[in-house]
N, CA, C and O of each residue as an XYZ file, in Angstrom:
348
protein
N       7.877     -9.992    -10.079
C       7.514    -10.111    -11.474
C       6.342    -11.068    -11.677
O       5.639    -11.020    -12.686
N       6.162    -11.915    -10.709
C       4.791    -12.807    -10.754
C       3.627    -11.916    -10.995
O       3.120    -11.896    -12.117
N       3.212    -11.254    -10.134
C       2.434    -10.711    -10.327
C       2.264     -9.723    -11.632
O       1.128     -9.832    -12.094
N       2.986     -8.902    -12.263
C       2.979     -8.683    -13.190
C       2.437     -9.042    -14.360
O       1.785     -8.400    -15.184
N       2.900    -10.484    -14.310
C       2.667    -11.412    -15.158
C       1.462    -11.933    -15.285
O       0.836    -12.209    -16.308
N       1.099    -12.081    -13.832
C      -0.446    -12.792    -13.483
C      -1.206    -11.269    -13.933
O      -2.163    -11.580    -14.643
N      -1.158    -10.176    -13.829
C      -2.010     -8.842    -14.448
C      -1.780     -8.161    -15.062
O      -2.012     -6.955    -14.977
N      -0.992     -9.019    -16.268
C      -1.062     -8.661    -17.976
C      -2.031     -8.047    -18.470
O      -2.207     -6.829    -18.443
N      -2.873     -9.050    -19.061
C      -3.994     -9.319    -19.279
C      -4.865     -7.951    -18.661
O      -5.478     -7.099    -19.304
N      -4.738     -8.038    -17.635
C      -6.190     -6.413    -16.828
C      -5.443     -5.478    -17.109
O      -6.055     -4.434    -17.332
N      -4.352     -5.420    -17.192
C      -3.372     -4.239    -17.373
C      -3.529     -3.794    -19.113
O      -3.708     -2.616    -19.423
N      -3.453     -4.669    -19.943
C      -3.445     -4.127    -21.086
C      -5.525     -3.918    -21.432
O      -6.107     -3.316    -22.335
N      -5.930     -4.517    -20.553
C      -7.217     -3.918    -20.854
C      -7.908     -3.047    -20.306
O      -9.064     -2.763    -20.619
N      -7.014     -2.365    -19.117
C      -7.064     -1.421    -18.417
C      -6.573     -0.181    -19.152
O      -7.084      0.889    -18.820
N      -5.487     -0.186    -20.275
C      -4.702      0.433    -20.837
C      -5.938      1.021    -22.213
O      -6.372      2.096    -22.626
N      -6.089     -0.331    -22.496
C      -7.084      0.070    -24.144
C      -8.196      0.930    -23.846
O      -8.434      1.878    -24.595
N      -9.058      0.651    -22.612
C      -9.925      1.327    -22.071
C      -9.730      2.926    -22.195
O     -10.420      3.791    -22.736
N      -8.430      2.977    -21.426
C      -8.059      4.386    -20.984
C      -7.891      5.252    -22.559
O      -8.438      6.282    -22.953
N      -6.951      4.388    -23.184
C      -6.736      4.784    -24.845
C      -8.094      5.605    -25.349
O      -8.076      6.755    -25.788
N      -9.297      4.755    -25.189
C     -10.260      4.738    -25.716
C     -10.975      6.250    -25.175
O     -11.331      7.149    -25.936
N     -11.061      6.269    -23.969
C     -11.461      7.794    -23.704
C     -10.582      8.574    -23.974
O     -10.906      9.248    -24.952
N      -9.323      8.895    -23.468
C      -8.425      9.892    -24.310
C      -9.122      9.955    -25.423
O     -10.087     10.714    -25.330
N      -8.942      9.236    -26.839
C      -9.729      9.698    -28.216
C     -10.494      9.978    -28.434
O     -10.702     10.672    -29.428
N     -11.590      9.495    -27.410
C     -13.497      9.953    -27.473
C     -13.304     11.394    -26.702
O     -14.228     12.181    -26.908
N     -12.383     11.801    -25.955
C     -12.638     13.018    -25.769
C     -11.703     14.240    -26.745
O     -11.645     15.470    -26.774
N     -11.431     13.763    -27.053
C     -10.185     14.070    -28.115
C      -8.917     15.365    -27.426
O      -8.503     16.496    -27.681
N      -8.680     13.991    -26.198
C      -7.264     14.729    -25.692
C      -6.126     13.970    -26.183
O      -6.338     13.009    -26.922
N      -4.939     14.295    -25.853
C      -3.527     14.160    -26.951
C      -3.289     12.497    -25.911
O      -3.232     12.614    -24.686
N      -3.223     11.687    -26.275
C      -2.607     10.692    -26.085
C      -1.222     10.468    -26.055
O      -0.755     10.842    -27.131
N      -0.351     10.025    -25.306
C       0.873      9.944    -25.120
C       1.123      8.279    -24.853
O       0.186      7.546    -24.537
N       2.538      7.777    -25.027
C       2.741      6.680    -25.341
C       3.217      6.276    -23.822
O       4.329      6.278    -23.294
N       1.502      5.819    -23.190
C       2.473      5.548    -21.533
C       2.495      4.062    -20.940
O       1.393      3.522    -21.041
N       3.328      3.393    -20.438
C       3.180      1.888    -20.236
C       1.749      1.294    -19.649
O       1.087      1.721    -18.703
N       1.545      0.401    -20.341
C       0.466     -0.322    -20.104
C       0.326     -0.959    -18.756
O      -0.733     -1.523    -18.482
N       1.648     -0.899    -17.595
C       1.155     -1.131    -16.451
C       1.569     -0.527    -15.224
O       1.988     -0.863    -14.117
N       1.236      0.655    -15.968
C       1.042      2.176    -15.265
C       0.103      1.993    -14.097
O       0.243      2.427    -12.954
N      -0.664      1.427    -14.488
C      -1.923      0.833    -13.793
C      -1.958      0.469    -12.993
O      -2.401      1.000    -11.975
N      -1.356     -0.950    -13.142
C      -1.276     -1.734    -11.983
C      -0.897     -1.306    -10.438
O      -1.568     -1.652     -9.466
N       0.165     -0.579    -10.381
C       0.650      0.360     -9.340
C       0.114      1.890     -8.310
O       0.508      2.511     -7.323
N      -1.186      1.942     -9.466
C      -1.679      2.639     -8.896
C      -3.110      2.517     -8.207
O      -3.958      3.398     -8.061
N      -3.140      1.210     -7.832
C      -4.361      0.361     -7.781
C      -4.381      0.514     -6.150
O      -5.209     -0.098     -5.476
N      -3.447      1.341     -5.601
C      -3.948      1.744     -3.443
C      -4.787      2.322     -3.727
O      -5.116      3.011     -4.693
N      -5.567      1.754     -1.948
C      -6.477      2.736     -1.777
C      -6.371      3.715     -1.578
O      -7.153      4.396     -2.240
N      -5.487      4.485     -0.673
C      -5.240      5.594     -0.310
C      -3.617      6.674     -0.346
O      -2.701      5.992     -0.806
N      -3.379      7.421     -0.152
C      -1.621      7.789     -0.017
C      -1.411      7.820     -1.528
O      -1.965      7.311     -2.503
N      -0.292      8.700     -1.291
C       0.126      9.319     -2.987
C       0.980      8.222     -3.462
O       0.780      7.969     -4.650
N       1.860      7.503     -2.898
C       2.894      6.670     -3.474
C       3.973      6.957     -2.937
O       4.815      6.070     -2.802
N       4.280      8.558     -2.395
C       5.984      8.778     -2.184
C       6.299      8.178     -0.677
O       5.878      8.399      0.458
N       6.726      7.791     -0.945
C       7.508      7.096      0.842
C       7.755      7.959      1.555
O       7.993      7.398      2.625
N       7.873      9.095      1.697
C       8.634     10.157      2.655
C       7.499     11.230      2.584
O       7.687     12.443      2.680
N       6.291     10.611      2.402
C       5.226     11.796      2.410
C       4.796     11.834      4.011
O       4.272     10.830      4.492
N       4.981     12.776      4.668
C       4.796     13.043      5.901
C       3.146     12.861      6.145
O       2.754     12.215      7.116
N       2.339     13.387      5.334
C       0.699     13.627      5.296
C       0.513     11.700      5.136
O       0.178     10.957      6.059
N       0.780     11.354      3.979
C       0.659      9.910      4.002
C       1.114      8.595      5.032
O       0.532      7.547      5.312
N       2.594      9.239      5.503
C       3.275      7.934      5.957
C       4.036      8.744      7.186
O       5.219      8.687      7.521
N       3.013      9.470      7.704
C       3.626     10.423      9.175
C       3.705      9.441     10.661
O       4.094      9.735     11.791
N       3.237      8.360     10.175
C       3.491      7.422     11.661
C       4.608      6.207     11.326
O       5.010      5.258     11.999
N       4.877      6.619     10.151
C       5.965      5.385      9.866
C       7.184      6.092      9.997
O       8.264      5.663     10.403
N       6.778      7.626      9.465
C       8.454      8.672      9.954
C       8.440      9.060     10.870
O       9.367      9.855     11.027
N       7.772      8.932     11.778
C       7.886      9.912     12.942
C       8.311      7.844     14.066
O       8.551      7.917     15.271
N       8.306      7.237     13.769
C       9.101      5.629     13.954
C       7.389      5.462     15.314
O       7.705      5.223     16.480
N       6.259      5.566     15.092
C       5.355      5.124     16.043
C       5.143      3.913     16.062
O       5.152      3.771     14.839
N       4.938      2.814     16.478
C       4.258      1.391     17.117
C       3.136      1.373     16.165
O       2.317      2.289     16.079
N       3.126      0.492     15.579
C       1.254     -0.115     14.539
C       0.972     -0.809     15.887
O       1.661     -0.985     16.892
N      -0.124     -1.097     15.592
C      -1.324     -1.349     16.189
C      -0.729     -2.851     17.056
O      -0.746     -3.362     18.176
N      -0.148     -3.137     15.463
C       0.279     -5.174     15.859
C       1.661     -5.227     17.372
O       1.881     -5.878     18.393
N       2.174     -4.225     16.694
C       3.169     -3.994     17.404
C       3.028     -3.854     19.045
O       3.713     -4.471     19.861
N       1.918     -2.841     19.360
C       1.715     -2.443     20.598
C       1.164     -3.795     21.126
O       1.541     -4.111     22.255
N       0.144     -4.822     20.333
C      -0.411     -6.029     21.080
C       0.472     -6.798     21.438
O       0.209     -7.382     22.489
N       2.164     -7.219     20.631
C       3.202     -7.833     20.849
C       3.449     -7.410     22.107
O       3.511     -8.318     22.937
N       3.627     -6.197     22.543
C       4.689     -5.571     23.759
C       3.661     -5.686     24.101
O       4.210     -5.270     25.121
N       2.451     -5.858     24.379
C       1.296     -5.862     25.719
C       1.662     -7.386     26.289
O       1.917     -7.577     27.478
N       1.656     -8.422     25.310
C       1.680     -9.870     25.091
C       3.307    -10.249     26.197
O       3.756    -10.952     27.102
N       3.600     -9.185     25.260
C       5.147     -9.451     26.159
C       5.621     -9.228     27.543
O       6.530     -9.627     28.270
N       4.460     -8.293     27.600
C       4.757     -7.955     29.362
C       4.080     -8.640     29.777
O       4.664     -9.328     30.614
N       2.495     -9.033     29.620
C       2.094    -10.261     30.376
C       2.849    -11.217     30.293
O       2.803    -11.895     31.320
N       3.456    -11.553     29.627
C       4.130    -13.258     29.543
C       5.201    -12.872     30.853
O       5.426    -13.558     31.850
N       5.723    -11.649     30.516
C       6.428    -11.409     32.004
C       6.241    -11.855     33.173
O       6.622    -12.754     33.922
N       5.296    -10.666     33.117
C       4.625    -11.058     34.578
C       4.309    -12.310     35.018
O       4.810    -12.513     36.124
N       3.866    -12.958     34.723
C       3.179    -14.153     34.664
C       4.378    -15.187     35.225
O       4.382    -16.021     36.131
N       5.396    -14.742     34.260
C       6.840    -15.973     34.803
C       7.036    -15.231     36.141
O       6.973    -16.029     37.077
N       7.213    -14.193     36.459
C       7.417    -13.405     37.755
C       6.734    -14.125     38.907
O       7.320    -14.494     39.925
N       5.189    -14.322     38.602
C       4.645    -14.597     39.403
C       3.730    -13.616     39.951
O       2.885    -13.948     40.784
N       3.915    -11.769     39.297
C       2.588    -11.448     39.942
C       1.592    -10.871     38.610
O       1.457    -11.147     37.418
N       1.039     -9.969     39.530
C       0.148     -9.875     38.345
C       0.178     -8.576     37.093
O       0.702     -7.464     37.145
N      -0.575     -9.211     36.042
C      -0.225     -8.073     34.674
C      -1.134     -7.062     35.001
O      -2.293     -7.135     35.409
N      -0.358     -6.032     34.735
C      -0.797     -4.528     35.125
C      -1.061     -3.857     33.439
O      -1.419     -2.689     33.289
């Protein structure tokens, strides 16, 4: 809710903005929350969590990037206590 709070303010002037073309083009305006907005402020991906096209390496359970440097990190540290060398 902090944040929210902290983007009141851009949110409702993000909102009046939008108001403002709806009427200058004279399409039907509907009564939609003013921080509609805020949430839709990614760069990329639709929003749904289970979107395969969007979030196909998070369902299909693949390694990020950070992840794979951990387990690289981790096997050297292995090796290393072993005594031979990281492969």
């Amino acid at each position: 809710m902090q944040r929210a709070a902290r983007e009141y303010a851009r949110s409702l002037r993000q909102h009046r903005r939008w108001l403002e073309r709806m009427r200058a083009r004279g399409l039907a305006v509907e009564a939609l929350a003013p921080n509609r907005f805020r949430k839709q402020l990614r760069t990329g991906g639709c929003g749904h969590a289970r979107c395969w096209l969007c979030h196909g390496d998070k369902l299909a359970k693949r390694p990020t990037p950070r992840q794979l440097r951990a387990l690289a990190a981790g096997r050297d540290g292995l090796a290393q206590l072993e005594g031979g060398s990281p492969t």
